[in-house]
ZAMARGU-4260 file (C-alpha; in steps of 0.2 Angstrom, whole numbers, plus 5000, padded with zeros to 4 digits):
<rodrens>
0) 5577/5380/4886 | 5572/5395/4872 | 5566/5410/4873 | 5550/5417/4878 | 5544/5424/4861
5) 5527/5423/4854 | 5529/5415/4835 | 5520/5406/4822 | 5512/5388/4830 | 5511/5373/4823
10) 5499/5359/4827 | 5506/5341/4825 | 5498/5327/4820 | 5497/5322/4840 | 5485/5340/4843
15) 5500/5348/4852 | 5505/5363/4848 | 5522/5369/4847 | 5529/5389/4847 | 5543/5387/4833
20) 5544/5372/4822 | 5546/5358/4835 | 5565/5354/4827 | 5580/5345/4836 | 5589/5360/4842
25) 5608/5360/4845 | 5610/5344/4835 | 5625/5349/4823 | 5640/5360/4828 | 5652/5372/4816
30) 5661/5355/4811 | 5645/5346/4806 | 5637/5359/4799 | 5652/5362/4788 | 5652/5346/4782
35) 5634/5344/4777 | 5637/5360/4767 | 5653/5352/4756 | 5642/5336/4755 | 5628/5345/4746
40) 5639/5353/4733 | 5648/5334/4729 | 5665/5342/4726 | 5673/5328/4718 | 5660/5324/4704
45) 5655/5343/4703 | 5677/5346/4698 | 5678/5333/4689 | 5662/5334/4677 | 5667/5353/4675
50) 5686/5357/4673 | 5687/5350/4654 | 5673/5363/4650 | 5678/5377/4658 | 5696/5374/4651
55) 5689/5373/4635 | 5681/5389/4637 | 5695/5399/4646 | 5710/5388/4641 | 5724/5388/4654
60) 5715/5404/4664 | 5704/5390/4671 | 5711/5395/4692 | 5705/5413/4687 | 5685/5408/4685
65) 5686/5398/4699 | 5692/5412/4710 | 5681/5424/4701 | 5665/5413/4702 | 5667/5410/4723
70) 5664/5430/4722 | 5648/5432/4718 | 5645/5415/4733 | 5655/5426/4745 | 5646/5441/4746
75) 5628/5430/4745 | 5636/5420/4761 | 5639/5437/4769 | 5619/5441/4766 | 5613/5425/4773
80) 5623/5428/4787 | 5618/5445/4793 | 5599/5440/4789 | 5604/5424/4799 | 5611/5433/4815
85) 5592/5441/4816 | 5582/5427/4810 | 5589/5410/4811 | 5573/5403/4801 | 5575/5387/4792
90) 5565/5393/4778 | 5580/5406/4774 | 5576/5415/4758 | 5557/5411/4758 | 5556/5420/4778
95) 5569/5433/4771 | 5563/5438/4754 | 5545/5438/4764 | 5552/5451/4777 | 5561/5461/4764
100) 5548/5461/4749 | 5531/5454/4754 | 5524/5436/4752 | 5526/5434/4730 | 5545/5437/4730
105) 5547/5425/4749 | 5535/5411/4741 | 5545/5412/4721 | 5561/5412/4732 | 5556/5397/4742
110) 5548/5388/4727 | 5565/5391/4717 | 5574/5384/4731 | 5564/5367/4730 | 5565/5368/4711
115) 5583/5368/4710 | 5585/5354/4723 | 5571/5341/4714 | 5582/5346/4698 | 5601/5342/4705
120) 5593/5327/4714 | 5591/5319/4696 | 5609/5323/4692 | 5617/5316/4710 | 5606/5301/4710
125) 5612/5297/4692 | 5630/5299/4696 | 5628/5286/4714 | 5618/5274/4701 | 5631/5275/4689
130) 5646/5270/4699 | 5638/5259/4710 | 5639/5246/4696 | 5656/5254/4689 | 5661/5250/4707
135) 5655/5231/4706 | 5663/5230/4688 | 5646/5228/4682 | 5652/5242/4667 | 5632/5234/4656
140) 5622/5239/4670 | 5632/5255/4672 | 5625/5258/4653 | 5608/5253/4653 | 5596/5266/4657
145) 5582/5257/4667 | 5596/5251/4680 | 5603/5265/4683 | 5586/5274/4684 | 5581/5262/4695
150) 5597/5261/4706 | 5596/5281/4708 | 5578/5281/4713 | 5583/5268/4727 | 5597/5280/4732
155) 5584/5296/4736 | 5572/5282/4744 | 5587/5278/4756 | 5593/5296/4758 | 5575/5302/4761
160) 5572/5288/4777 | 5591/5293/4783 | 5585/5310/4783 | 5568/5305/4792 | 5575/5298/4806
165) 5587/5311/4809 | 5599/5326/4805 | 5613/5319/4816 | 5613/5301/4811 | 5617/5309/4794
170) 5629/5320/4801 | 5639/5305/4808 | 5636/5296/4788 | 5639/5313/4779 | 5656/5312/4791
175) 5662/5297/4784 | 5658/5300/4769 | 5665/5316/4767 | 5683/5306/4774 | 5683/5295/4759
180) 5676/5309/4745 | 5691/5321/4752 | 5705/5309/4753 | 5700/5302/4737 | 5704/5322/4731
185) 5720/5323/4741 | 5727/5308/4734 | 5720/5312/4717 | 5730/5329/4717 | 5745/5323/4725
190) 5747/5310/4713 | 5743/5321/4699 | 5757/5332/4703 | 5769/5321/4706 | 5764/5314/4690
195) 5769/5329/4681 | 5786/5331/4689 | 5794/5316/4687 | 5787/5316/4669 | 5777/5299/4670
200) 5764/5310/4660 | 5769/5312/4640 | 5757/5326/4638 | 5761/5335/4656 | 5764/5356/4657
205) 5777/5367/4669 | 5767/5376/4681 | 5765/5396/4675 | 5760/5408/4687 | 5750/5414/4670
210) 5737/5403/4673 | 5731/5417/4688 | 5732/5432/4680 | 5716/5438/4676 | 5723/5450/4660
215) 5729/5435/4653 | 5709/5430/4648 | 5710/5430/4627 | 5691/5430/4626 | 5678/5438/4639
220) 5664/5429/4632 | 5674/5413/4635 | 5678/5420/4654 | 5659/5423/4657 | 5656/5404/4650
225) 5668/5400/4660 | 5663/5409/4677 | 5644/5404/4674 | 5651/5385/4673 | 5660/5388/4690
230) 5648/5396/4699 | 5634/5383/4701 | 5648/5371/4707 | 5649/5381/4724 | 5631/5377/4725
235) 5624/5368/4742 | 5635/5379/4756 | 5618/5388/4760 | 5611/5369/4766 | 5619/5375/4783
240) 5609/5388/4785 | 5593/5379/4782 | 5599/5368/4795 | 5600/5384/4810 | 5586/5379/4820
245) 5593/5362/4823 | 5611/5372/4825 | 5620/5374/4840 | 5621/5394/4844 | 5610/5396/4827
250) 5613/5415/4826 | 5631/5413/4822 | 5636/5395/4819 | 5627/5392/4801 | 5634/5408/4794
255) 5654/5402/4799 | 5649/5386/4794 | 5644/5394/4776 | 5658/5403/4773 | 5672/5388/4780
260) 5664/5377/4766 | 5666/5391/4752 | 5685/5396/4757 | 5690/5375/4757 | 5679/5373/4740
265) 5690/5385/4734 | 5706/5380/4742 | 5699/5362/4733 | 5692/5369/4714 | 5708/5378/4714
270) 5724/5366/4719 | 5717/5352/4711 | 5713/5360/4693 | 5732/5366/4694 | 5738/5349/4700
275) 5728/5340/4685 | 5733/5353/4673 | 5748/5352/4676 | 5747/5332/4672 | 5738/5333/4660
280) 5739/5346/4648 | 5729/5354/4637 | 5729/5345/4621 | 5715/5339/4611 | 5720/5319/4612
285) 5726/5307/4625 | 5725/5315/4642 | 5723/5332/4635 | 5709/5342/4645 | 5703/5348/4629
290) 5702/5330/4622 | 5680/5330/4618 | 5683/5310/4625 | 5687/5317/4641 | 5675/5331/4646
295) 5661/5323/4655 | 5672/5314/4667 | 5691/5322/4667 | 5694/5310/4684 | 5688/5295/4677
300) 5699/5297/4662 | 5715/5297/4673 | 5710/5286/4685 | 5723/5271/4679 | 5735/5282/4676
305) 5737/5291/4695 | 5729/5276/4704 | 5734/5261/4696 | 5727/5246/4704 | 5716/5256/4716
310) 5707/5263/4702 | 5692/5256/4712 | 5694/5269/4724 | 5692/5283/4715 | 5674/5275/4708
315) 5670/5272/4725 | 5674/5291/4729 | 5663/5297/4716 | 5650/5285/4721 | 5651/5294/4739
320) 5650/5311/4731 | 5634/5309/4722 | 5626/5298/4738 | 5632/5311/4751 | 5625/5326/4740
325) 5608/5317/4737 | 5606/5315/4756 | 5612/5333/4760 | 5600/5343/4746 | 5584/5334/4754
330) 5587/5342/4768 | 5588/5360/4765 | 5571/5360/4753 | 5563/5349/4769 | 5565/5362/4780
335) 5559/5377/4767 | 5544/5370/4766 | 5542/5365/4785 | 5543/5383/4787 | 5532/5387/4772
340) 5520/5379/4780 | 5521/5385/4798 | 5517/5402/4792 | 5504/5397/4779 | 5511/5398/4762
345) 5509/5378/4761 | 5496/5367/4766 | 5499/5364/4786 | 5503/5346/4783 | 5521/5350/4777
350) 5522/5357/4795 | 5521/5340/4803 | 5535/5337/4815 | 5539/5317/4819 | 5536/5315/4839
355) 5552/5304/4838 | 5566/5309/4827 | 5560/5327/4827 | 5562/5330/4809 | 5548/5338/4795
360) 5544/5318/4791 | 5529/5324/4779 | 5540/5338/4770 | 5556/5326/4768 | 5544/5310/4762
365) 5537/5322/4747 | 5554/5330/4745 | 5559/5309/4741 | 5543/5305/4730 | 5544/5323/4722
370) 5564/5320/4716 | 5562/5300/4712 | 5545/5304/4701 | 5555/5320/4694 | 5571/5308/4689
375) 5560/5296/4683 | 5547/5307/4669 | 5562/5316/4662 | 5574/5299/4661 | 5561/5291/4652
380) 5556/5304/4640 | 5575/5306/4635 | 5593/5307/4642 | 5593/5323/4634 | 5580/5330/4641
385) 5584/5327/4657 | 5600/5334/4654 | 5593/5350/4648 | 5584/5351/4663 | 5600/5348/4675
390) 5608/5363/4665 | 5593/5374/4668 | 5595/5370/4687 | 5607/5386/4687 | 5593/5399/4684
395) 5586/5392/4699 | 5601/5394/4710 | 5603/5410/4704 | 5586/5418/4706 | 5585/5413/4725
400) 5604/5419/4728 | 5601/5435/4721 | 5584/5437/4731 | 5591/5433/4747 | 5606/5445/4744
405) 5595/5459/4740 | 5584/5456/4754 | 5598/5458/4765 | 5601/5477/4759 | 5583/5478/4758
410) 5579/5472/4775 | 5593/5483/4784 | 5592/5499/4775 | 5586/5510/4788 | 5605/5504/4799
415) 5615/5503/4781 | 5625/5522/4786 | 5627/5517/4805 | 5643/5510/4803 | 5656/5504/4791
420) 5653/5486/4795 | 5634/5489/4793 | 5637/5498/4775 | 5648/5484/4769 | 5642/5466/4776
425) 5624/5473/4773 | 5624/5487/4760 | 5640/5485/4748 | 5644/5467/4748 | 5626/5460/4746
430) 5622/5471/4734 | 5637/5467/4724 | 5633/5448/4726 | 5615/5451/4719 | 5620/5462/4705
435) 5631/5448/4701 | 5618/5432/4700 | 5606/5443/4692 | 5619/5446/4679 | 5622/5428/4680
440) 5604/5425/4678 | 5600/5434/4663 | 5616/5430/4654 | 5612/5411/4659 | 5595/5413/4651
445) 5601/5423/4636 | 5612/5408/4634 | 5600/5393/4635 | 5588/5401/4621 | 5601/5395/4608
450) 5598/5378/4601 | 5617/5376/4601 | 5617/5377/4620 | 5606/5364/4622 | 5604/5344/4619
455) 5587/5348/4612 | 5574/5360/4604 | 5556/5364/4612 | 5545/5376/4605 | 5558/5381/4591
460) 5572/5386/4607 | 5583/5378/4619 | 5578/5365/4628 | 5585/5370/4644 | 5579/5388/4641
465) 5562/5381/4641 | 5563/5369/4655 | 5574/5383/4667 | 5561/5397/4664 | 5543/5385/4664
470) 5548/5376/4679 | 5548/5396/4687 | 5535/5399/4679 | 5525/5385/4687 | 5528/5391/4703
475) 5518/5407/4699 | 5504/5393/4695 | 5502/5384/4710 | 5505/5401/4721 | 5491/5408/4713
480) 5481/5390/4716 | 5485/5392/4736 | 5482/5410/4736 | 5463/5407/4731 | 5462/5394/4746
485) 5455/5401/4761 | 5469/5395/4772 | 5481/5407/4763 | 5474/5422/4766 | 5484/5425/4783
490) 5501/5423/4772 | 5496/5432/4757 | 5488/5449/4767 | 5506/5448/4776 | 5498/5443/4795
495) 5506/5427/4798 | 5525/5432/4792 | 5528/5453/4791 | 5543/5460/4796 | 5542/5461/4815
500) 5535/5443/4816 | 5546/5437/4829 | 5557/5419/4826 | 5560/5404/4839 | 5580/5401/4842
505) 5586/5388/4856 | 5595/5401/4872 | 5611/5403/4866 | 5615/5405/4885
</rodrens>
């Protein structure tokens, strides 16, 4: 059953047509939702391919950025869930920003949203490409570039038909996977402490309550390196939110949902950094986190060590990690663009539903080709451009977290003074969370313009700068394309999605 409302429509390929979107409703509960939303942000590769660089940026203060960066994904969790309780809309901060700001900021928003997602694609694919072959102790085709471009491309192809035929058959693989990924973590932590107590570790440290004191921080340059490095490794709890209209109880569950995978990220980033540098160290040689040989990949590096002979599992882990991700960030940019379409800011084929599996099939399948063609241009120009452009990804993240959070305040202004929950979960706290990525935005930005931040140079700057910023940019382009079809005007003259245009939720009765 729903709601009697009347919304947007949209005509399948079949000629029916459909109030709302035509989505599986109450296919995922708070458990599924939760894990789809650790899945996207691959917490074992994202940890592991981060803590050398944000230790060499902050030194032993490296818990103090991670707690500081979930922040700023705190109080943007808190806007997307007071905008979700009145509009559980799967096109989140494309319907928000719409509703807040008019229809540039929504379709930007939307746009950055898909942007960010074809760009981390290239980076999760690479990684489940990688140690596939590490896992088969094939380590040669692990180096050559065409394989592993190759083997990636095959991954999104297989994450884009699991995602096609249904959200809860990836729920159930996401489940699993999610199992192995988190005791992989556990065991890696325990192992790593229990390492550095019984001194099986030559380059091992005591544990120093220091390490969480905030006054502590020598540099606060380094500490804003560091926080900006921490920050877009919470990324990918907001894919439960663009899951709410296949959500049980979508008002509320996707919000809960959001906020349980921040708080366990944390708990994660937070006990296993200790645990490693406690094992560890923070020299510049052998295990030492600072050590240049182990900065990409700090797990890797002490994988024999802690695990022994069941190294292998640990490869198998982070061969989860980047599978599960590449599966879980179709899924989000899917559904933005299902929705982009429904209310005519796309062409209305990104709105067809599939009679069967009930899923955006057209959206997701371009989604696929969009990522593997994306993956594909930049691995062959160069590694280091494709690199660059996996760095950029953050101004991405940033611009559509920030919008959503303002649109919150925005959108509720006139109930802000009502109460004291009003002014803080909708005024205060949002606010605070945008001021914050947009600081992170423009800082990020400010940073990439260096030829030292980046692996290359374009048009005499940083590579990534250029990449970050064009690939916005583009955006504008092909908005102002669709804006001079016909077909757009209802979008663009605000008719088909204002602030009173009404959404479809299933009865929460």
């Amino acid at each position: 059953m729903t709601k009697e409302v009347t919304g947007p429509t949209n005509i399948t390929d079949t000629g029916h047509i459909h109030v709302g979107k035509g989505l599986n409703s109450n296919a995922l509960g708070v458990v599924g939702s939760t894990i789809i939303g650790l899945a996207s942000t691959a917490p074992l590769y994202s940890l592991a391919a981060t803590l050398g660089y944000v230790i060499l940026a902050i030194g032993a203060q490296a818990p103090v950025a991670f707690l500081a960066a979930c922040i700023p994904m705190v109080f943007a969790a808190l806007a997307y869930q007071e905008l979700n309780r009145e509009m559980p809309d799967c096109g989140t901060t494309f319907v928000w920003g719409t509703k807040a700001f008019g229809p540039i900021v929504g379709w930007i928003g939307g746009w950055a949203v898909a942007v960010s997602a074809v760009m981390v694609l290239a980076n999760v694919a690479e990684i489940a490409g990688k140690y596939l072959w590490y896992l088969l102790g094939r380590d040669d085709f692990a180096d050559n570039r065409v394989i592993v471009v190759a083997t990636g491309c095959a991954f999104i192809a297989l994450m884009t038909f699991i995602s096609t035929i249904g959200v809860q058959i990836g729920e159930r693989l996401q489940m699993v996977l999610m199992v192995i990924q988190y005791v992989a973590l556990a065991a890696f932590g325990i192992l790593a402490f229990m390492g550095a107590i019984n001194g099986s570790s030559p380059s091992a440290v005591d544990f120093d309550p220091q390490w969480f004191n905030p006054a502590a921080v020598g540099s606060w340059s380094g500490f804003i390196e560091a926080v900006l490095l921490c920050l877009f490794i919470y990324w990918g709890w907001d894919t439960c939110l663009a899951l709410n209209e296949e959500t049980k109880n979508p008002r509320k569950t996707p919000g809960r949902a959001a906020m349980a995978t921040i708080v366990i990220l944390v708990i994660t980033y937070v006990g296993i950094s200790v645990a490693v540098m406690m094992f560890a160290g923070f020299g510049d040689t052998g295990f030492g986190l600072t050590n240049e040989a182990n900065l990409d990949d700090v797990f890797t590096v002490l994988r024999d060590a802690l695990f022994g002979p069941w190294g292998w599992f640990l490869i198998l882990a982070m061969l989860v990690s980047g599978a599960s991700s590449t599966q879980t960030t179709i899924l989000p940019t899917a559904r933005g663009t299902l929705s982009m379409a429904v209310y005519r800011a796309l062409p209305a084929k990104f709105a067809s539903i599939h009679p069967k599996f009930k899923t955006p099939w057209f959206s997701t399948t371009v989604m696929g080709i969009a990522a593997i063609a994306y993956y594909a241009i930049m691995s062959m120009i160069s590694e280091n451009v494709l690199a660059d452009s996996l760095t950029s990804m953050g101004l991405s993240v940033a611009l559509y977290y920030a919008i959503t959070a303002f649109a919150c305040v925005w959108y509720y202004r006139d109930t802000l003074f009502l109460n004291a929950r009003n002014f803080f979960m909708r005024g205060l706290l949002p606010f605070l969370g945008g001021v914050m990525l947009t600081y992170a935005f423009v800082q990020s930005a400010i940073d990439m313009i260096s030829v030292d931040y980046s692996y290359t140079v374009l048009l005499g700057i940083g590579g990534a700068f250029v990449i970050g910023i064009g690939a916005l940019a583009v955006g504008f382009v092909l908005m102002g394309i669709w804006w001079m079809r016909p077909k757009s005007k209802p979008f663009f003259r605000g008719e088909s999605l204002n602030r009173e245009t009404p959404v479809l939720v299933p009865d929460e009765s």
